[in-house]
C-alpha positions in Angstrom: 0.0 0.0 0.0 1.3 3.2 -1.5 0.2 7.1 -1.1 2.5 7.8 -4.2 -0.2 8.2 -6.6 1.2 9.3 -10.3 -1.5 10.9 -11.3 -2.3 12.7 -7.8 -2.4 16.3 -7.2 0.9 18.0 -6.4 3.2 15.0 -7.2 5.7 16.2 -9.4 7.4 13.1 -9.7 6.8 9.1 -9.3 9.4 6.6 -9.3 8.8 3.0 -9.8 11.1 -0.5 -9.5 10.3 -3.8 -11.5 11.5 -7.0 -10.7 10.8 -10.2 -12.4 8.4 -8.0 -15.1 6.2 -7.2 -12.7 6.2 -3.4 -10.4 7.6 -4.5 -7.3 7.7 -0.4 -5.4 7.0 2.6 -5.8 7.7 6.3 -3.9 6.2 9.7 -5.2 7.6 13.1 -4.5 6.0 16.7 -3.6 6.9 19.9 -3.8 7.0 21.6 -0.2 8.7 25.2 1.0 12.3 25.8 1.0 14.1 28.6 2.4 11.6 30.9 3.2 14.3 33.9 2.4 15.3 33.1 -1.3 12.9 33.8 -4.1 12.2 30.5 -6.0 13.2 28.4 -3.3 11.5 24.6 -2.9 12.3 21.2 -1.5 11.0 17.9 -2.1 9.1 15.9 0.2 9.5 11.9 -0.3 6.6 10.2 0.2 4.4 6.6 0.2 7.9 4.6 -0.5 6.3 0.8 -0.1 8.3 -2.4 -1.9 5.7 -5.7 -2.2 7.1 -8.2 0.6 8.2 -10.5 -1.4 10.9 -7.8 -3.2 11.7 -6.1 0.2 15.7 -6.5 1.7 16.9 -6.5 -2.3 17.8 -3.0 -2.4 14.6 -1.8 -4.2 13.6 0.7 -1.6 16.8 1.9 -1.5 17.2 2.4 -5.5 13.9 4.2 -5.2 15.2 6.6 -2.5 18.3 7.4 -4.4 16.4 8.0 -7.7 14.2 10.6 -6.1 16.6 12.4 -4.0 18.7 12.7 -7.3 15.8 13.7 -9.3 14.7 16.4 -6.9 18.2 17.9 -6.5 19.0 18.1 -10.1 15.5 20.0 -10.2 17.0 22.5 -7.8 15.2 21.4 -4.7 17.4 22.9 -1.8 16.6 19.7 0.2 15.2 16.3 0.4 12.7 15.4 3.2 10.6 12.8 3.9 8.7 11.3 7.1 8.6 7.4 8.9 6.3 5.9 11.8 9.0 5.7 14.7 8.2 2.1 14.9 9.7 1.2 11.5 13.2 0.7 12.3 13.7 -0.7 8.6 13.0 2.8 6.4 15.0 4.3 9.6 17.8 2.2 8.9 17.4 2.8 5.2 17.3 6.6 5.4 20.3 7.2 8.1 22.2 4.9 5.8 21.6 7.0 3.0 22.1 10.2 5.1 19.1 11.7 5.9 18.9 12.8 9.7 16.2 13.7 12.4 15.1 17.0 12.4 11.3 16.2 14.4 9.6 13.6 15.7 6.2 14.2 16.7 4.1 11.4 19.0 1.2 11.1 16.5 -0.2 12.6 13.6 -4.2 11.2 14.3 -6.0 13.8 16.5 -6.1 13.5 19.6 -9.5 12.1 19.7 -8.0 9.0 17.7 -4.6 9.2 18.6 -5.9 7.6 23.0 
């Protein structure tokens, strides 16, 4: 299950993996704010990486992650981002490895209603 949607509203890009001929993952990308003090400035925000579980520890998720990072900084973005549930110590492995670091964590995004 995916929210990188190719066809959604604000994705500006989509990146997808095959293996065996069939799609195997996917991870979309957003345009979001960059530095609030240069004139043209954006970033891109990862989102809805997912590899099927039969593909996953084969380096597919981390392909796709490398793809769109490059494809948003030769596009000029100042900087990646992206977000991970603090209970999936696999994409939090994948993304230190790659480089990204912590800048927030947050407890829950569900309001507080749903979030008890």
């Amino acid at each position: 299950m995916s929210t990188a949607d190719p066809l959604g509203e604000g994705e500006v890009a989509w990146f997808g993996a095959t293996g065996k001929g069939k799609l195997v993952g996917v991870v979309g990308a957003r345009l979001a704010q960059g530095d609030p003090g240069r004139e043209g400035s954006f970033s891109w925000h990862l989102h809805g990486l997912s590899v099927s579980p039969e593909a996953r520890r084969a380096g597919y998720g981390r392909a796709l992650t490398l793809a769109a990072v490059r494809a948003g900084l030769e596009a000029g973005a100042d900087w990646v981002s992206l977000g991970l549930y603090a209970d999936n110590d696999a994409a939090r492995g994948l993304y230190q490895g790659l480089g990204f670091r912590l800048d927030a964590a947050m407890a829950s995004y569900a309001p507080a209603s749903i979030a008890r």
